[in-house]
C-alpha positions in Angstrom: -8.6 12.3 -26.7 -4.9 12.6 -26.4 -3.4 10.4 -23.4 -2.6 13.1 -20.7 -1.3 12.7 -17.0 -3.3 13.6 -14.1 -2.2 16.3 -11.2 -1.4 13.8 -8.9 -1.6 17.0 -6.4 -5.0 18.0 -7.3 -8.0 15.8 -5.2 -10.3 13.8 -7.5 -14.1 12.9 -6.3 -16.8 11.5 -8.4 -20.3 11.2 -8.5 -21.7 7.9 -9.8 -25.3 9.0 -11.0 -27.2 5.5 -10.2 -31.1 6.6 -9.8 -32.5 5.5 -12.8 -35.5 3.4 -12.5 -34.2 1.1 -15.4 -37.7 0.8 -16.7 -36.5 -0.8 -20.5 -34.8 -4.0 -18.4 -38.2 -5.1 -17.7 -37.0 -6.6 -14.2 -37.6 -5.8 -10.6 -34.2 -5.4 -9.8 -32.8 -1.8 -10.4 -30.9 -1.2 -13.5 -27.4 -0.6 -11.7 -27.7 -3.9 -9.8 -27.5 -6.1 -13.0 -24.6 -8.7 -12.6 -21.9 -9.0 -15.3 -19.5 -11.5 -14.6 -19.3 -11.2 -10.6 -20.2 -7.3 -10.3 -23.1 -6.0 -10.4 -23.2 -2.5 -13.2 -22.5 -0.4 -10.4 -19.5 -2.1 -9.2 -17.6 -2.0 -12.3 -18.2 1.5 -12.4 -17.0 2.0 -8.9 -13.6 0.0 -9.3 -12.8 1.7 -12.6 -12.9 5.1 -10.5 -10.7 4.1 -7.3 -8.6 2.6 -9.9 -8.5 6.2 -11.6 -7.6 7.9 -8.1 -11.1 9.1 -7.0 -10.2 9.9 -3.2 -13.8 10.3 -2.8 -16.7 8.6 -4.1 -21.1 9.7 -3.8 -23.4 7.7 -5.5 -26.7 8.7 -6.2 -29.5 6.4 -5.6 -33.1 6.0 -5.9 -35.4 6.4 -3.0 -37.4 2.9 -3.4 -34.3 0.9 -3.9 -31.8 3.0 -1.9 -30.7 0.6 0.7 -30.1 -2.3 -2.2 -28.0 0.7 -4.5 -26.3 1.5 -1.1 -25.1 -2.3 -0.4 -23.6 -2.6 -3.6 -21.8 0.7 -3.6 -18.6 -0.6 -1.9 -18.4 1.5 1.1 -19.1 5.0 -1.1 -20.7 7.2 0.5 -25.0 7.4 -0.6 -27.1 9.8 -1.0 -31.1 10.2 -2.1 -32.4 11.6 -4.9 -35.8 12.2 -4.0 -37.7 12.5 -7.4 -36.7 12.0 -10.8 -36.1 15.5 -11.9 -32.9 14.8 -14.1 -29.7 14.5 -14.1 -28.7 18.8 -12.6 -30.8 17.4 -10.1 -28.9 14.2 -9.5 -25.6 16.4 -9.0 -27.2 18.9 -6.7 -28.1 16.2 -4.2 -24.8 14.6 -4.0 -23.0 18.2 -3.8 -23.8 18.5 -0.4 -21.7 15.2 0.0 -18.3 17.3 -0.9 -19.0 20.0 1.4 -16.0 21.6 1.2 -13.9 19.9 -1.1 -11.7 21.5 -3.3 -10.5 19.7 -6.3 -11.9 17.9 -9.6 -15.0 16.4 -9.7 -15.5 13.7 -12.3 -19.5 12.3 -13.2 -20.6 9.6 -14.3 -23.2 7.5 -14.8 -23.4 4.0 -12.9 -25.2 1.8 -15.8 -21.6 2.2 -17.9 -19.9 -0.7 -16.7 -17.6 -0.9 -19.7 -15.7 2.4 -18.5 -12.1 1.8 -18.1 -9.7 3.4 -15.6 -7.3 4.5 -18.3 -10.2 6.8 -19.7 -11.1 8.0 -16.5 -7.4 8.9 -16.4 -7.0 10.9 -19.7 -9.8 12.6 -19.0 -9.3 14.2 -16.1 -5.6 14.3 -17.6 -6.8 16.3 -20.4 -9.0 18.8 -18.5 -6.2 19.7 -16.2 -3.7 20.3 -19.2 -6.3 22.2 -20.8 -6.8 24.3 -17.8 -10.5 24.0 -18.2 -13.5 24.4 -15.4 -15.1 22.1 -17.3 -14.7 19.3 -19.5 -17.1 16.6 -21.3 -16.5 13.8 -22.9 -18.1 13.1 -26.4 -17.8 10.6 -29.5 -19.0 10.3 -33.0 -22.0 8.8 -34.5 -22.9 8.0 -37.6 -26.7 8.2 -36.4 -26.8 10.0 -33.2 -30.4 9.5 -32.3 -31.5 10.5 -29.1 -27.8 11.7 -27.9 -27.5 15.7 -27.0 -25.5 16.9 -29.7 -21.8 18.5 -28.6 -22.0 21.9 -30.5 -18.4 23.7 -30.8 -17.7 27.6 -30.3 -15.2 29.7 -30.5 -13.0 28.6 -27.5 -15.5 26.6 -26.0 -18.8 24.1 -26.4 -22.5 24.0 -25.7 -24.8 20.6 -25.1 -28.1 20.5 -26.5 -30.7 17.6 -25.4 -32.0 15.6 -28.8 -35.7 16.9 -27.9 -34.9 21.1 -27.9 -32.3 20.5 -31.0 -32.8 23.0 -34.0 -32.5 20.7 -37.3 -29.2 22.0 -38.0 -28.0 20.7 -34.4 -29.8 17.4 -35.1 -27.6 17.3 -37.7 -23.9 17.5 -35.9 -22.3 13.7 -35.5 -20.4 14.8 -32.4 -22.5 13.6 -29.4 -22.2 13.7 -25.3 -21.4 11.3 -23.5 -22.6 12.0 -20.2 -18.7 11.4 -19.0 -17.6 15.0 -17.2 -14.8 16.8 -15.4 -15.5 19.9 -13.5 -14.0 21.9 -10.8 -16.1 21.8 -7.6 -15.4 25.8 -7.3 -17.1 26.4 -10.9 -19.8 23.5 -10.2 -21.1 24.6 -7.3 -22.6 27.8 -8.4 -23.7 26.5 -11.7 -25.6 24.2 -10.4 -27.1 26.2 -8.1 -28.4 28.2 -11.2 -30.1 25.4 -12.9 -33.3 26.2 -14.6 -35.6 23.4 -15.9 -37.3 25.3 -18.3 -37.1 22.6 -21.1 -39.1 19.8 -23.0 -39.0 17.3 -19.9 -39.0 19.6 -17.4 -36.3 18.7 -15.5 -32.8 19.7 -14.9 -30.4 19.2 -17.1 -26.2 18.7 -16.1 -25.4 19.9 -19.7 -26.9 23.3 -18.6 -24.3 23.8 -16.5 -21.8 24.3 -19.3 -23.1 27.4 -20.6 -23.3 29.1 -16.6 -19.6 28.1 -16.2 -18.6 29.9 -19.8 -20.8 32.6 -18.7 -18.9 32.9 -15.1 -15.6 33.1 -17.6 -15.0 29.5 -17.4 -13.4 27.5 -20.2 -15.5 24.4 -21.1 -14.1 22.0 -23.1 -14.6 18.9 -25.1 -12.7 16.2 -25.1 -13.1 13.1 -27.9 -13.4 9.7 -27.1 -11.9 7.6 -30.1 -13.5 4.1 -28.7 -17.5 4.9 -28.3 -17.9 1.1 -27.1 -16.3 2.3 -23.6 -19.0 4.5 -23.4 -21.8 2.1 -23.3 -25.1 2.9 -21.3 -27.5 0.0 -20.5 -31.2 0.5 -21.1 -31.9 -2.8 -22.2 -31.3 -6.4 -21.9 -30.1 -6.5 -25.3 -27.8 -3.6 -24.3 -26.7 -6.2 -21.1 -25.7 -8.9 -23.5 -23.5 -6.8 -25.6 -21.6 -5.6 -22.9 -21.2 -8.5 -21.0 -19.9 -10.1 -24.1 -17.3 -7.5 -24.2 -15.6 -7.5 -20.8 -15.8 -11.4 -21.0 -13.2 -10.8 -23.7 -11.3 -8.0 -21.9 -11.0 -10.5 -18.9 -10.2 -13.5 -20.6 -7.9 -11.4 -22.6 -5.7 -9.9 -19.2 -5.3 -13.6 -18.3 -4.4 -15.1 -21.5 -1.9 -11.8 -21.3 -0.6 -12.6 -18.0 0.3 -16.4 -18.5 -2.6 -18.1 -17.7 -3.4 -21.3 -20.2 -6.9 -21.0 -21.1 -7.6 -23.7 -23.9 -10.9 -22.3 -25.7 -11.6 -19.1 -25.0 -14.8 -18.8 -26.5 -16.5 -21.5 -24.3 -14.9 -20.1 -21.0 -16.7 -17.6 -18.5 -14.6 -16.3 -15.8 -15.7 -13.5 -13.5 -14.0 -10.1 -12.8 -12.6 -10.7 -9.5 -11.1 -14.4 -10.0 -7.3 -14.6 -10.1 -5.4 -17.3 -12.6 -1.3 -17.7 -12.2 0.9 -18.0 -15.1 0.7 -21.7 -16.4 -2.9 -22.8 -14.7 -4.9 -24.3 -17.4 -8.2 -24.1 -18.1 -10.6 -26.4 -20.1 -13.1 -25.7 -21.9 -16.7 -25.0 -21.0 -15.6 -23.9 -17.4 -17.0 -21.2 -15.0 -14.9 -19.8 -12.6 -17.0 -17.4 -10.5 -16.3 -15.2 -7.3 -12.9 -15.0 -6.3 -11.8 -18.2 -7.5 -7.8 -18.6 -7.3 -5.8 -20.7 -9.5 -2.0 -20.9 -8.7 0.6 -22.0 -11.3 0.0 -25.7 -12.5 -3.3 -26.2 -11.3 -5.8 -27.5 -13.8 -9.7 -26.9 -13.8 -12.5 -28.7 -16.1 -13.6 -29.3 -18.6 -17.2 -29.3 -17.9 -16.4 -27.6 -14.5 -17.9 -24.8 -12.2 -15.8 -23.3 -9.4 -17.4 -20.8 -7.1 -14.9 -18.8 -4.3 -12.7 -22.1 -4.6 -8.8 -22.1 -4.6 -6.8 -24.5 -6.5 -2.5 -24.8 -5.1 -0.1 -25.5 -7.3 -0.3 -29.0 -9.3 -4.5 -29.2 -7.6 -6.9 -30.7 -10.7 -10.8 -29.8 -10.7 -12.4 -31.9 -13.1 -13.8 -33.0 -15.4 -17.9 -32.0 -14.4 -16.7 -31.1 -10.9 -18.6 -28.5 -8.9 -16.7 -26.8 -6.7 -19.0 -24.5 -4.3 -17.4 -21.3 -2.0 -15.1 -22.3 0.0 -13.4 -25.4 -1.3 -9.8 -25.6 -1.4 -7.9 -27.7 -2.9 -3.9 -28.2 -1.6 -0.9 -29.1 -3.6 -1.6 -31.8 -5.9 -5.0 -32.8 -5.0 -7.8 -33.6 -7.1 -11.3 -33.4 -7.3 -12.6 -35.4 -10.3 -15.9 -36.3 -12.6 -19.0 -35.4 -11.1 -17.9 -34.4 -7.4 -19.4 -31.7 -5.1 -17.9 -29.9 -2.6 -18.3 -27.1 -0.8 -16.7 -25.2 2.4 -14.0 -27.9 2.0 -10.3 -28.5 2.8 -8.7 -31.3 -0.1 -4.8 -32.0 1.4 -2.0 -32.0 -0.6 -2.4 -35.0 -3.5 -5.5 -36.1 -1.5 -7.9 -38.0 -4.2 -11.7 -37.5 -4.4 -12.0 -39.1 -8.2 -15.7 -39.5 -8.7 -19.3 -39.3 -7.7 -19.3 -37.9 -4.1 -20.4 -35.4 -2.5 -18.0 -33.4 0.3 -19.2 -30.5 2.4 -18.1 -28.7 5.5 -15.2 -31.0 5.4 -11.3 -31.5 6.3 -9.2 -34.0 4.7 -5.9 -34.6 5.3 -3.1 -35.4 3.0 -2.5 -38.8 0.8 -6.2 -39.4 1.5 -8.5 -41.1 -1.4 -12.4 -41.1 -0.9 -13.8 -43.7 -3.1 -16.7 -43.3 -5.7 -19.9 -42.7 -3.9 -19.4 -41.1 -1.1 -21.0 -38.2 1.0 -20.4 -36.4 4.5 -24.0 -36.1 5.8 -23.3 -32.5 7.4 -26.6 -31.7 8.0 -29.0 -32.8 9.9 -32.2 -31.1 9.8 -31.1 -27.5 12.1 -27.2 -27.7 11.9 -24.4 -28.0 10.0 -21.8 -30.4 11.2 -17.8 -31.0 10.5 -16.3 -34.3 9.2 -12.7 -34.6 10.2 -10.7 -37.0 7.9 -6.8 -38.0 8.9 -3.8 -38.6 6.6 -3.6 -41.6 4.1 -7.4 -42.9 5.0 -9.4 -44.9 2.3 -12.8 -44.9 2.5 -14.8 -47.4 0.2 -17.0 -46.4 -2.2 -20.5 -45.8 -1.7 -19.8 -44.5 2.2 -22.0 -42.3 4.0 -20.0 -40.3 7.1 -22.3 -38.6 9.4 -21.0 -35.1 10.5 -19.6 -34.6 13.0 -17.5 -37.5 12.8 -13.9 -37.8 12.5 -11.9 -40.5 10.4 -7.9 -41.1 12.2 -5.1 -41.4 10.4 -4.2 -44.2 8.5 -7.6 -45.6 9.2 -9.8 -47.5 6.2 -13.5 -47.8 5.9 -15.3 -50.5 4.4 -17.1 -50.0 1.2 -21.2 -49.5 1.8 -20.8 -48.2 5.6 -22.7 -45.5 7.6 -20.4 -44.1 9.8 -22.0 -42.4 12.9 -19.2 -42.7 15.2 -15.7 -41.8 15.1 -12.9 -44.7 13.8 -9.5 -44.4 15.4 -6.2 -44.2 13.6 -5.1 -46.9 11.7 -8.6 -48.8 12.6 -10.7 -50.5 9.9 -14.3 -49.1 10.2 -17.4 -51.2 9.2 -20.8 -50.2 9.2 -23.4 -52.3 7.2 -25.9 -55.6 7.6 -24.7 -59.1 7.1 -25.3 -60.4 3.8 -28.1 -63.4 3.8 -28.6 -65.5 0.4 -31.9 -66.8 0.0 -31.4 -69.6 -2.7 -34.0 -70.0 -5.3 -35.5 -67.2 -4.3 -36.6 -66.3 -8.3 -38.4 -69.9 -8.4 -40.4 -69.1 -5.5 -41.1 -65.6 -6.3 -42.7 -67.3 -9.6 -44.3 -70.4 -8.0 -46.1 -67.4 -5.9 
């Protein structure tokens, strides 16, 4: 398919076809709702559409999982297909969605999350400069299998499904890919003329193709050069492959944009996090969510950060977990084995090893030794510990939320804090030390 620009005049919709039951995933959740690094199948397809310039978006969902389809769909508008009749069917019950829209309407199918915006594009380029009512996408195969074959005629095309294929048909490389253009004005008839007079008894889309041509439409096929783009998931197997894929593509924009990602192939990063130009990343690190690294921050090795963000010069590691909300200021640093979560770090604030922090603000210059935890919870609530400017705690200190810590202030190394310490105050909270002497002799002589 030659690159071609879209009418920018001319409205866009799309229907997402998303009521598949999914049945070769094995799994109770519905095929669409699969996750792939941060999105579920459905919501890659969604972006790459609003990315292509779909003013409008229906997705068609199933009726025993339509409220979980409908949460995912990003605010596009939902619509039931009662029973599983095929994929004319699909269509005809989101049509009713476009009532009186005039403009392209571009399908596809919500289990092909590696579908890029850029296709999207050229395809609905290339059925306006063709000055088609219809236009399909297809590839090649070398063994085509179960895929309707793409059958050329003079001036035109016709789809056959696998199952009512002549063996001459069978034999045609040139397959569909279930990827279409049409103009609501020609589609709206068609479909309305769907007949499901075929080996599964339901109603086919591809029918549609020969009612348009018989109207005096032009239908028209346009070829997709990289097939991989058009990958549906039936399988788990299927999943695999193409989550392997966009982990490159991701991993690939950042590398592309600046960001310093050590070892590639033993970092997983998720759609919707953002790396700066000269962040670094170590190997075997996860950065879920919407993670956010700025320029000179550092994260892992050995690391998982989840909705965290990282200022400029902020380190996360090494084996630091980093839970949502966590944020780390300029030049502070979270090191080997700490947890935090829904936690503010001040600028080159220090928490180097073995603690735990949650539901927490710390100030700036601040250094929390090794073994300590904010208690925030305590059995019905979650509570807030406060910690000031330049405070050291000592290491294996236990500060029950809420509590807050003044500036300046120190805390003495084994203490249970329950009550607040005032600025510049040194905070003590443990038993006096008693030394019974000979205490192994008697233990024996007992």
């Amino acid at each position: 398919m030659e690159p071609a620009p879209r009418n920018p005049d001319r409205p866009l919709a799309c229907i997402v076809m998303a009521g598949g039951k999914g049945t070769r995933m094995r799994s109770a959740t519905p095929k669409v709702l699969h996750p792939i690094w941060g999105r579920s199948l459905l919501g890659w397809v969604i972006a790459a559409v609003r990315e292509a310039g779909a003013d409008r978006i229906v997705v068609v969902v199933p009726p025993d999982a339509a409220a979980a389809v409908a949460a995912a769909a990003d605010g596009a508008t939902t619509v039931v297909q009662p029973d599983q009749l095929g994929t004319g069917d699909a269509v005809r019950c989101a049509m009713p969605a476009l009532a009186g829209f005039d403009g392209d309407v571009l399908i596809v199918s919500g289990d092909t999350p590696l579908l890029t915006s850029a296709l999207l594009t050229d395809l609905v380029g290339a059925h306006s400069a063709a000055g088609a009512e219809g236009t399909a996408a297809s590839f090649r195969l070398d063994d085509p299998g179960a895929y309707g074959r793409v059958v050329r005629t003079d001036g035109g095309i016709r789809i056959v499904e696998a199952k009512d294929a002549t063996p001459d048909e069978l034999a045609i490389d040139e397959v569909n890919a279930g990827l279409y253009v049409f103009s609501a004005s020609a589609l709206r008839p068609a479909l309305a003329g769907l007949k499901n007079d075929n080996a599964q008894g339901e109603y086919y889309l591809p029918d549609v193709v020969p009612a348009i041509a018989a109207a005096g439409g032009a239908v028209r096929a346009a070829e997709v050069a990289d097939a991989a783009l058009l990958l549906g998931i039936n399988t788990r197997v299927e999943l695999a492959e193409a989550a392997s894929l966009l982990r490159d593509r991701i991993i690939t924009a950042h590398l592309l944009n600046g960001a310093g990602i050590i070892d590639p192939a033993t970092t997983y990063i998720d759609a919707d996090v953002t790396l700066a130009p000269d962040c670094v990343v170590h190997p075997f690190t996860i950065l879920r969510g919407s993670t956010r690294l700025a320029t000179g921050a550092t994260a892992g090795p050995h690391s998982v950060l989840t909705d965290a963000v990282l200022h400029e010069g902020a380190q996360a590691g090494p084996f630091a977990h980093l839970r949502a909300g966590t944020v780390l200021h300029a030049g502070a640093r979270v090191g080997a084995f700490v947890e935090t979560k829904n936690a503010a770090v001040g600028a080159r604030s220090k928490i180097p090893h073995l603690s735990y922090v949650g539901d927490a603000q710390i100030g700036e210059d601040t250094n929390i030794g090794a073994g300590n935890i904010t208690a925030n919870y305590d059995g019905r609530t979650k509570h807030r510990t406060v910690i000031g400017d330049r405070v050291r705690t000592g290491s294996d200190t236990v500060l029950v939320a809420p509590v807050a810590i003044g500036d300046d202030a120190t805390i003495g190394a084994g203490s249970i804090i329950t009550h607040d310490v005032p600025a510049g105050a040194l905070g003590i909270a443990r038993a006096r030390q008693h030394v019974i002497e000979d205490y192994a002799k008697r233990k024996r002589d007992a």
